[in-house]
NUSEVO-944677 format. One record per residue (C-alpha): residue number from 1; z, x negated, y. Coordinates in steps of 0.5 Angstrom, whole numbers. Example, Ala and Ser with C-alpha at 12.3 -4.5 7.8 and 13.67 -1.06 7.14 Angstrom:
REM residues 2
(node 1; (16; -25; -9)) (node 2; (14; -27; -2)) 
***
This chain:
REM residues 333
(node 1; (-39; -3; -16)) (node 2; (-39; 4; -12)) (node 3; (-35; 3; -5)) (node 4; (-29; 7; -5)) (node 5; (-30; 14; 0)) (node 6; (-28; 14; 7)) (node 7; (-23; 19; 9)) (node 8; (-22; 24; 14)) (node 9; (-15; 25; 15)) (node 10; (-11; 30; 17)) (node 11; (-4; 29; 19)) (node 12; (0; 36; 17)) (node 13; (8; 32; 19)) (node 14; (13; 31; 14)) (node 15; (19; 36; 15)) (node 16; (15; 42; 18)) (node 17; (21; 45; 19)) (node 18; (29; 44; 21)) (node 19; (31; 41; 19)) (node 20; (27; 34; 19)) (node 21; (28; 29; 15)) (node 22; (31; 22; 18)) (node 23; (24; 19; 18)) (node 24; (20; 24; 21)) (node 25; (18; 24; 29)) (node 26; (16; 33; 31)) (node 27; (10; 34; 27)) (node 28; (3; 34; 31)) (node 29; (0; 41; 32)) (node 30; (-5; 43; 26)) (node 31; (-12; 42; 26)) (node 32; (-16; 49; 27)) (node 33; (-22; 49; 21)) (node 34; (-27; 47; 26)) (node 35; (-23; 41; 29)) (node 36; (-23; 39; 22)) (node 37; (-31; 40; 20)) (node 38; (-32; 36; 27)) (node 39; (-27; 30; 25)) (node 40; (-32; 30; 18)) (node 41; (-38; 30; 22)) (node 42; (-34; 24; 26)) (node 43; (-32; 21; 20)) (node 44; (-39; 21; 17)) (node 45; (-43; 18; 23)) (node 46; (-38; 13; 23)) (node 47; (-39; 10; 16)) (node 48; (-46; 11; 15)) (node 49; (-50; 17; 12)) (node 50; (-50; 13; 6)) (node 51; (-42; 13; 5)) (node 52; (-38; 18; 1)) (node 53; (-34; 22; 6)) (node 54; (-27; 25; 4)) (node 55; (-23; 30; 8)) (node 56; (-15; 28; 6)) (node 57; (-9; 33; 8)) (node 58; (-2; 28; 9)) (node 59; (4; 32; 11)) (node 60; (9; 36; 7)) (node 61; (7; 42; 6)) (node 62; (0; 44; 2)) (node 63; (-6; 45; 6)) (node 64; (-8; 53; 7)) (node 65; (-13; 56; 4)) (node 66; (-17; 56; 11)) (node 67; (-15; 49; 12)) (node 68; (-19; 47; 5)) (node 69; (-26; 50; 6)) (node 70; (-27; 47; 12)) (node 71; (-29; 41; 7)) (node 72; (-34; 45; 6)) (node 73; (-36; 43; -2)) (node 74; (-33; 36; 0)) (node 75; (-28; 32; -5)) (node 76; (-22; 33; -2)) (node 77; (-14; 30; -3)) (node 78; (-8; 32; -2)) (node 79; (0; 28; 0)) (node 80; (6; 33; -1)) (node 81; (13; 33; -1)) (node 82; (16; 34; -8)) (node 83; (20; 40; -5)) (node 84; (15; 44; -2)) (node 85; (10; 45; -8)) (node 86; (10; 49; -12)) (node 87; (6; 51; -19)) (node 88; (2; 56; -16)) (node 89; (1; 52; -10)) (node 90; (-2; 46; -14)) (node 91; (-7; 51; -18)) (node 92; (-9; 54; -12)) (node 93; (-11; 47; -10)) (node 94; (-14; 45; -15)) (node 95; (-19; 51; -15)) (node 96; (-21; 50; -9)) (node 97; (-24; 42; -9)) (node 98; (-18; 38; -9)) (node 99; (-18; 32; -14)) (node 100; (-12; 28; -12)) (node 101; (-5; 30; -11)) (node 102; (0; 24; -8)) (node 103; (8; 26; -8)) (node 104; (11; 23; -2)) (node 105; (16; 20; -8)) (node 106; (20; 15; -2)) (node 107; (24; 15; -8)) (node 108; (28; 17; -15)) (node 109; (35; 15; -13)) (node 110; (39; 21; -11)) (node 111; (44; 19; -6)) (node 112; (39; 15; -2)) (node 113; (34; 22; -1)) (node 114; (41; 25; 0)) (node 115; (42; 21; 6)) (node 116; (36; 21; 9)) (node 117; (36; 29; 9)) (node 118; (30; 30; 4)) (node 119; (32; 35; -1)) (node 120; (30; 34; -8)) (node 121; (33; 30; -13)) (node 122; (28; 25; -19)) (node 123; (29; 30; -23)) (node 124; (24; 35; -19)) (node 125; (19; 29; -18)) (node 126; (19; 27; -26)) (node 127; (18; 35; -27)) (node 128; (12; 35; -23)) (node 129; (9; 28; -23)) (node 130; (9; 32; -32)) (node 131; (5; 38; -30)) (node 132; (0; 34; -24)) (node 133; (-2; 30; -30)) (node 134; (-5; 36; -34)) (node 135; (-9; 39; -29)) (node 136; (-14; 34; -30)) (node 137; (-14; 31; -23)) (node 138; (-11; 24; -20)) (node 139; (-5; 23; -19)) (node 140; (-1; 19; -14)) (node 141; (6; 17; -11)) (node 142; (8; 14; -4)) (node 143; (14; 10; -5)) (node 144; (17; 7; 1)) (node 145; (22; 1; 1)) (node 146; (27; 0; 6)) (node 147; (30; 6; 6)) (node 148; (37; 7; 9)) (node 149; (42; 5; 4)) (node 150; (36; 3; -1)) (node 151; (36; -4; -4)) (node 152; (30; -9; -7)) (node 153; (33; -6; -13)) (node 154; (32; 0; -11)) (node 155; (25; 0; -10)) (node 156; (24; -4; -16)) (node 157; (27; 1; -21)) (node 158; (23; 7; -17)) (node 159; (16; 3; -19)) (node 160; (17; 2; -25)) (node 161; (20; 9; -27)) (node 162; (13; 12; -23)) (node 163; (8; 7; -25)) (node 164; (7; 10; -33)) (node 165; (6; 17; -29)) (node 166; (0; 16; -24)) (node 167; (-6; 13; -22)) (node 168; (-5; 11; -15)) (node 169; (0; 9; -11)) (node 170; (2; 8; -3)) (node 171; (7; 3; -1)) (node 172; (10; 5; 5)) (node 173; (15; 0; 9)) (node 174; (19; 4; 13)) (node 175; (18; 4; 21)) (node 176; (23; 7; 25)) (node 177; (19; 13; 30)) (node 178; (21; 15; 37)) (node 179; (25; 21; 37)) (node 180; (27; 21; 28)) (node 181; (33; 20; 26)) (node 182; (33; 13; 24)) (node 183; (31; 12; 31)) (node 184; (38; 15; 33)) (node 185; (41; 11; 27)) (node 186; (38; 4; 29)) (node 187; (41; 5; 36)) (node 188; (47; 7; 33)) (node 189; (47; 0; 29)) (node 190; (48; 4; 22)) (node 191; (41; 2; 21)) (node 192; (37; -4; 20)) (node 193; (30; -4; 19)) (node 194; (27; -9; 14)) (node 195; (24; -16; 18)) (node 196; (16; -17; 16)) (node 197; (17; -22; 12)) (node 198; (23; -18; 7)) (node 199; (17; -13; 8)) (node 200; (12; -18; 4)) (node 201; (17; -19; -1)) (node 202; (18; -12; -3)) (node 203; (11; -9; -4)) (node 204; (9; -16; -7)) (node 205; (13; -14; -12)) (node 206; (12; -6; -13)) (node 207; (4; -8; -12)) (node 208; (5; -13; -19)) (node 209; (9; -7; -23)) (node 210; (4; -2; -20)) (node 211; (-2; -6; -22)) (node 212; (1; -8; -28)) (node 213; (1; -2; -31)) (node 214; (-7; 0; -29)) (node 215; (-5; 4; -22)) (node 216; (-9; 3; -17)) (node 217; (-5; 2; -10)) (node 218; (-9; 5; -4)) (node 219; (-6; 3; 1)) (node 220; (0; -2; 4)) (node 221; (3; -1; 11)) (node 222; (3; 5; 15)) (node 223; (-2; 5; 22)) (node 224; (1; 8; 28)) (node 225; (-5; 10; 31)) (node 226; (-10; 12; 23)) (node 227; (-4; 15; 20)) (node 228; (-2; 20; 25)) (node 229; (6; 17; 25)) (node 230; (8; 18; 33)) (node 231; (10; 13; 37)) (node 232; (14; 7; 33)) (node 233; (19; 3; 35)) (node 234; (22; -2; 30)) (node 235; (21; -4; 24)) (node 236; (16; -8; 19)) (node 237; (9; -6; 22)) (node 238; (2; -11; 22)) (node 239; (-5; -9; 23)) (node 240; (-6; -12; 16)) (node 241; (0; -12; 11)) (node 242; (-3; -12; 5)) (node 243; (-7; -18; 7)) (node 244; (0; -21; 9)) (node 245; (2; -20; 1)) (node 246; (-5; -22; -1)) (node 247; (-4; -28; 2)) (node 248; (2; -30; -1)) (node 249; (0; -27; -9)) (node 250; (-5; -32; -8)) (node 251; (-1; -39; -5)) (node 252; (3; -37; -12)) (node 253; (-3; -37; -15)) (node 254; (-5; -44; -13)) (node 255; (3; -46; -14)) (node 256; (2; -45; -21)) (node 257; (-4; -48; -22)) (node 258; (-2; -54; -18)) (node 259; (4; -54; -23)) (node 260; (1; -53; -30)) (node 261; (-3; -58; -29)) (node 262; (2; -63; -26)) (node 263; (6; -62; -32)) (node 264; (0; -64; -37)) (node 265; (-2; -70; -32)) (node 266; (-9; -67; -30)) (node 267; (-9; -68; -23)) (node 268; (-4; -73; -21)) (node 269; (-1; -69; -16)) (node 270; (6; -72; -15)) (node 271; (3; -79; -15)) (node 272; (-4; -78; -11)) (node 273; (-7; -85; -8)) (node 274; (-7; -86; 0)) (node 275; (-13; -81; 2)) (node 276; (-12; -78; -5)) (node 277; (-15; -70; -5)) (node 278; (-15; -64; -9)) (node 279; (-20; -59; -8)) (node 280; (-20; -50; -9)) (node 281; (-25; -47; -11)) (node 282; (-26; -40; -10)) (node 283; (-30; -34; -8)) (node 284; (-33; -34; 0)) (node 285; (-28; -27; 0)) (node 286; (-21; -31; -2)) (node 287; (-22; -37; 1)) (node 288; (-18; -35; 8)) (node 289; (-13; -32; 3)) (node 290; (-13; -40; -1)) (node 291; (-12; -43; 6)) (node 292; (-7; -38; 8)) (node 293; (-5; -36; 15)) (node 294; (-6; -42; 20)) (node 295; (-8; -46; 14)) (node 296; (-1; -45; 13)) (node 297; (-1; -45; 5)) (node 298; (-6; -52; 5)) (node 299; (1; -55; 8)) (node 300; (6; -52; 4)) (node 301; (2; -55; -3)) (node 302; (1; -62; 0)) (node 303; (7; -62; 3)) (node 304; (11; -59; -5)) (node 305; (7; -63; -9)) (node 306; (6; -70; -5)) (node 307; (-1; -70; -3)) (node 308; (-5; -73; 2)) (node 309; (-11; -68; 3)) (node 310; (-12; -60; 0)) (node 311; (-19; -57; 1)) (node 312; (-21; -50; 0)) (node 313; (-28; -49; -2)) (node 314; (-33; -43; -3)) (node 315; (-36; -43; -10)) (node 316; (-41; -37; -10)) (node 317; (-40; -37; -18)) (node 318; (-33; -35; -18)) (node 319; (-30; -28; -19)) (node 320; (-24; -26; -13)) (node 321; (-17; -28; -16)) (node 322; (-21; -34; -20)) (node 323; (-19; -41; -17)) (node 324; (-20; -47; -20)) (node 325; (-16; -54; -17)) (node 326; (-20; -61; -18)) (node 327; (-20; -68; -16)) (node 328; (-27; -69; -11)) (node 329; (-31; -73; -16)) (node 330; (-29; -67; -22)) (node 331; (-31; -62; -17)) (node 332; (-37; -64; -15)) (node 333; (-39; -67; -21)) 
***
């Protein structure tokens, strides 16, 4: 499997205008065409001369003309609000090298954008998501859950409107910036950001319906420092969301598992003798996710299904996603 290429990014702001979105902190100053040949160099230094480098413009508005040759021949992406980009913006870019073009969706319901002080409607996005799909270029979707007045449902019905649309997908949980609005509202108490474990729900529910309909997300969870937010001050943020979610897609995994075979009495799970163990076997790269954090998951399957002793175990043999639940003597039999 070829690797997937590193990314160059350029942070272009949200709201490059008054007035701002809710979510948006002031943009950061635009990078000038040799700032952005020398963060590809950068880039490329750091990933190896073997890796595919990218460069990648996120903001609101379309890169410029100049902005776009300073990738000099390279692929290049782009992430752009609903509103600012027009028809004859989306073909300039597409004639000057750039392969995907990501909506900053955050979402389809109407009154929540409203509230928010993005001003376009599902309408416009639905539009547009049409029209990128006939250029011949990926398309791609950012949507954010926890977004002010937005329920779970919400960001439910939004992936499942998108996901026939595109071919890559962000899930972005919300975090509240310094000097945003929603920083103003959280201190006014009006706003209450989602905690991380409401955060790991959500986008493991919109990376199943995303995935489910072959769309490829790209990322889970916003970096402070690689994403060029600003300065966060609340909200769900971790060094490695996706992980999180992972981890939990993996402990349902094994409870399924570990309950089939309860039901059809290939494991005696609930009546394990004194000592009895149950072994996991998966690939070297799932065994952390297997044991979950702290060895958290080892716990909660010995404990729900009354076991004395849980293992995880690498088996080389096994694809990733793959687990196989045994008694000792199966295992390595």
């Amino acid at each position: 499997m070829s690797r997937s290429p590193a990314i160059a990014a350029v942070p272009l702001g949200c709201c490059p205008d008054e007035p701002r979105c809710k979510l948006c902190a002031p943009p950061p100053d635009r990078m000038t065409s040799t700032a952005i040949r020398a963060l590809i160099a950068h880039t490329q230094a750091e990933r190896g001369a073997d890796r595919d480098v990218w460069l990648g413009f996120y903001g609101g508005r379309p890169p410029t003309n100049a902005e776009l040759a300073a990738a000099d021949g390279r692929p290049i992406s782009v992430r752009v609000r609903p509103d600012l980009l027009t028809r004859a913006d989306a073909a300039r870019l597409v004639d000057a090298g750039v392969v995907a073009i990501e909506l900053d969706v955050l979402t389809l319901d109407r009154l929540v954008l409203r509230g928010i002080g993005r001003r376009y409607g599902p309408a416009l996005v639905q539009e547009q998501l049409d029209g990128l799909g006939q250029l011949g270029i990926e398309v791609g979707a950012v949507i954010a859950p926890g977004l002010p007045g937005a329920t779970f449902d919400t960001s439910l019905r939004d992936a499942r409107e998108l996901a026939p649309k595109l071919h890559t997908a962000r899930i972005h949980p919300v975090l509240v910036l310094r000097h945003s609005g929603l920083y103003q509202a959280l201190l006014d108490e009006t706003y209450v950001p989602l905690t991380l474990g409401e955060a790991v729900t959500a986008c493991r529910a919109l990376l199943d319906v995303f995935e489910g309909h072959g769309v490829r997300v790209l990322r889970v969870g916003q970096q402070p420092g690689p994403d060029g937010l600003g300065a966060v001050v609340s909200g769900p943020r971790h060094p490695s969301l996706r992980e999180l979610v992972e981890s939990r897609r993996t402990l349902d995994a094994l409870r399924a598992i570990f309950a089939e075979k309860q039901r059809d009495q290939t494991l005696p799970l609930d009546e394990a003798p004194p000592g009895g163990e149950v072994v996991v076997w998966c690939a070297p790269a799932d065994v952390g996710r297997a044991r979950g954090p702290k060895n958290q998951h080892v716990r909660t399957l010995r404990a729900e299904f009354g076991l004395d002793a849980v293992s995880v175990e690498a088996d080389p043999q096994l694809p990733r996603g793959v687990f196989r639940v045994a008694e000792p003597t199966e295992a390595t039999g």
